[in-house]
C-alpha positions as CSV (number, residue, x, y, z in Angstrom):
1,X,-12.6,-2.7,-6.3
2,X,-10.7,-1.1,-9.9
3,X,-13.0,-2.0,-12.9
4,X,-10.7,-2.1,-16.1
5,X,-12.3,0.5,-18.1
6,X,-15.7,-0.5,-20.1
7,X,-16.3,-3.2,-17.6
8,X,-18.8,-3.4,-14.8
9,X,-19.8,-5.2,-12.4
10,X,-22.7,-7.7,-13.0
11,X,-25.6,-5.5,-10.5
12,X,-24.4,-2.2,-12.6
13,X,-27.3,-0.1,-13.3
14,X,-29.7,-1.7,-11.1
15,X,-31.9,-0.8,-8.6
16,X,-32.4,-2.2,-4.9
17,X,-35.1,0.1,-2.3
18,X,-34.2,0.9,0.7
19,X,-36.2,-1.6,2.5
20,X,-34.2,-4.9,0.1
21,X,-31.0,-3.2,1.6
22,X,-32.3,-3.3,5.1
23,X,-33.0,-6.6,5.3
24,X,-29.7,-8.0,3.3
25,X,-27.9,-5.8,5.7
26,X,-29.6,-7.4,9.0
27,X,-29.4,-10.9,7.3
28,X,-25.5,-10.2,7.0
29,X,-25.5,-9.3,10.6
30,X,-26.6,-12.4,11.7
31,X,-25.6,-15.1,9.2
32,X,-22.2,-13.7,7.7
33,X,-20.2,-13.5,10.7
34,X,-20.8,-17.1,12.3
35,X,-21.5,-15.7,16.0
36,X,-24.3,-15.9,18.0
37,X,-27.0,-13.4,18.2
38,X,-27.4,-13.1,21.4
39,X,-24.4,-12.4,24.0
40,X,-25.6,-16.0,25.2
41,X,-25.6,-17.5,22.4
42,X,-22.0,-16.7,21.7
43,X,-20.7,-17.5,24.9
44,X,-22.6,-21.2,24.3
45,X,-20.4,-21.4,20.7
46,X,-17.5,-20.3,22.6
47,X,-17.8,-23.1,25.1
48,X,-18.5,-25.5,22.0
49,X,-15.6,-24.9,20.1
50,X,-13.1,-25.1,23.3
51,X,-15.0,-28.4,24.6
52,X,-14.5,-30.0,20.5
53,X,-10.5,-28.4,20.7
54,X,-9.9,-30.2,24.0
55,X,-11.5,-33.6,22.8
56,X,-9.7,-33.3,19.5
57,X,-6.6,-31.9,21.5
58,X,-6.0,-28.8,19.4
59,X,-2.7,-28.7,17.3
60,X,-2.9,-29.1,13.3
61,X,-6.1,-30.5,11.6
62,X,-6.4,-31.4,8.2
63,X,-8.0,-29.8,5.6
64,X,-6.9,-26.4,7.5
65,X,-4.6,-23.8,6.3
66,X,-3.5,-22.1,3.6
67,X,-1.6,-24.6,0.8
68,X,-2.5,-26.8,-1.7
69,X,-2.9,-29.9,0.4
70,X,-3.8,-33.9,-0.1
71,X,-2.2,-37.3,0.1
72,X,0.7,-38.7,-1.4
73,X,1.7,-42.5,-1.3
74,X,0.6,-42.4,2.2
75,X,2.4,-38.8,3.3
76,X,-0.5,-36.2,3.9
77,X,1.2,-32.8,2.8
78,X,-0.2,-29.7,3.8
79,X,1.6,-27.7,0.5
80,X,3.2,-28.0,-2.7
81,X,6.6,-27.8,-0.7
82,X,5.9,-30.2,1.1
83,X,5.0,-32.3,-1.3
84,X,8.0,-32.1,-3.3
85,X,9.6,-32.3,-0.4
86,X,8.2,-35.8,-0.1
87,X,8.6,-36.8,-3.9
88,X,12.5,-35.7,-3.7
89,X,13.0,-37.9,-0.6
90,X,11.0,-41.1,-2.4
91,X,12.8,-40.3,-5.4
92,X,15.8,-40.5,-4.0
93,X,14.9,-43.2,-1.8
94,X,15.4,-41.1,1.5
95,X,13.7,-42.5,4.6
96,X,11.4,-40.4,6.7
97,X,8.5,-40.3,8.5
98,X,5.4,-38.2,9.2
99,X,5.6,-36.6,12.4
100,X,3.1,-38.3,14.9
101,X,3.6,-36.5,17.6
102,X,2.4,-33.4,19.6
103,X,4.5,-31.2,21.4
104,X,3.0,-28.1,23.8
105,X,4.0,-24.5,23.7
106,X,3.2,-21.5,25.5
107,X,1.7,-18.7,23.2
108,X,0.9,-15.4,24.6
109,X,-0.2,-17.1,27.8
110,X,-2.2,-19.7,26.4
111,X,-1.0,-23.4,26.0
112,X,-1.0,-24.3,22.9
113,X,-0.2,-27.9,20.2
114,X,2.7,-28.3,18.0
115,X,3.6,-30.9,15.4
116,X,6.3,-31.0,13.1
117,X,6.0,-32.3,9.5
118,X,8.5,-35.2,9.1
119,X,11.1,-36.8,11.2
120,X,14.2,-37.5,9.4
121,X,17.1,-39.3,10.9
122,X,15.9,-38.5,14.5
123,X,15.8,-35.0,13.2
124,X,12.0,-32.7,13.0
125,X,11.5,-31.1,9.9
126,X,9.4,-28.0,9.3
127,X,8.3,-26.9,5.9
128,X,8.1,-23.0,6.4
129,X,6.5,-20.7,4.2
130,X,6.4,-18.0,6.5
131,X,8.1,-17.0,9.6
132,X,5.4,-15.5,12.6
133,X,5.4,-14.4,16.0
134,X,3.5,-17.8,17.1
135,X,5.7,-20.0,15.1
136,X,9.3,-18.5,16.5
137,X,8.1,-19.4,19.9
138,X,7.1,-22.3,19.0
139,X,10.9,-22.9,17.8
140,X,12.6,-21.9,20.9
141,X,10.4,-23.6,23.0
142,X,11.2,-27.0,21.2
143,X,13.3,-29.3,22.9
144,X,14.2,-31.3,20.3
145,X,16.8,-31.1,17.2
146,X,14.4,-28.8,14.5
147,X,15.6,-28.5,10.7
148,X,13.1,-25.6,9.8
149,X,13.2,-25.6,5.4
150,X,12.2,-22.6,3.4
151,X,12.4,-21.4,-0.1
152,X,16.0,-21.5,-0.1
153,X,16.7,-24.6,1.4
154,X,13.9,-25.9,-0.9
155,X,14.7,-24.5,-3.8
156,X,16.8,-27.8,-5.7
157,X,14.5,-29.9,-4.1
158,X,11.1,-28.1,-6.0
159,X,13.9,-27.3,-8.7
160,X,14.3,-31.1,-9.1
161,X,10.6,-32.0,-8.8
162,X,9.8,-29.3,-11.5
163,X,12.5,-30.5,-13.8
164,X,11.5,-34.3,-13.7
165,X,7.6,-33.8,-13.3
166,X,6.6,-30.5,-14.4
167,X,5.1,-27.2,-12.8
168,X,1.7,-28.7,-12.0
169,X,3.1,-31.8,-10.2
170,X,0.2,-31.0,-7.2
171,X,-2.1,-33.0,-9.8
172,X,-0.2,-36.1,-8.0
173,X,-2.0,-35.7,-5.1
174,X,-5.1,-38.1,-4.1
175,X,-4.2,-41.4,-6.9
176,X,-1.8,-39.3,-9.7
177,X,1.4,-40.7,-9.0
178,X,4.4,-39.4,-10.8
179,X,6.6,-42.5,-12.8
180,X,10.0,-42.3,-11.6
């Protein structure tokens, strides 16, 4: 890490023996990486996780990934895209739906879960960010007609929502509800 210059950081100066090293070191070993201890062990949390993905049937959960994420009027949005996405839509009272349903994939061997964000006009809509590997196969493996938005596409849409609600329109998620 680059210190600006005069600044340290806070354990500057300070002295830890050997033997405190040791043991935060071992500690780290153990607790930081969130694997078992023991071959075992891991194998047992290996089996756990795959036995919770099967029962919850893998695909999207919330709370995971990357964006700023919450509920709106009902819509659970997993970004600020995708919730101006929404507000643009309600705004200009466009119907859609949240996707419900699950599609499979094949990833690198491995059978995987895919659900879209919205259905529009018997259309899918992804929100994309980001373009991957994973995500491209998902895409040519889907049977269905796929509108896949990013930034450009996007761009009047969070153009609009910025213009009418301001930069920090996220703050509508969870009860804030914009006016218009």
């Amino acid at each position: 890490m680059v210190w600006k210059k005069g600044t340290h950081p806070w354990n500057y100066g300070k002295c830890t023996s050997e033997d405190v090293k040791k043991k935060i070191s071992e500690k780290l070993k153990i607790v930081g990486t969130g694997r078992g201890k023991t071959k075992e062990s891991e194998e047992l949390r290996k089996r756990k996780i795959s036995a919770t993905m099967k029962v919850k049937g893998g695909g999207y959960r919330k709370e995971s990934g990357r964006g700023k994420h919450g509920w709106y009027k009902g819509f659970w949005c997993c970004s600020s895209w995708e919730l101006a996405w929404v507000i643009y839509n309600l705004d200009h009272h466009i119907k859609f739906d949240q996707c419900k349903e699950t599609f499979e994939y094949l990833y690198n061997g491995k059978t995987h879960k895919y659900k879209p964000d919205f259905i529009q006009n018997g259309k899918y809509i992804e929100i994309k960010g980001y373009l991957t590997n994973q995500f491209l196969s998902k895409v040519f493996q889907f049977k269905k007609q796929l509108v896949i938005l990013t930034y450009k596409e996007l761009e009047p849409i969070i153009g609009h929502v910025i213009h009418k609600y301001g930069r920090d329109y996220i703050k509508f998620y969870d009860g804030g509800c914009p006016s218009g």
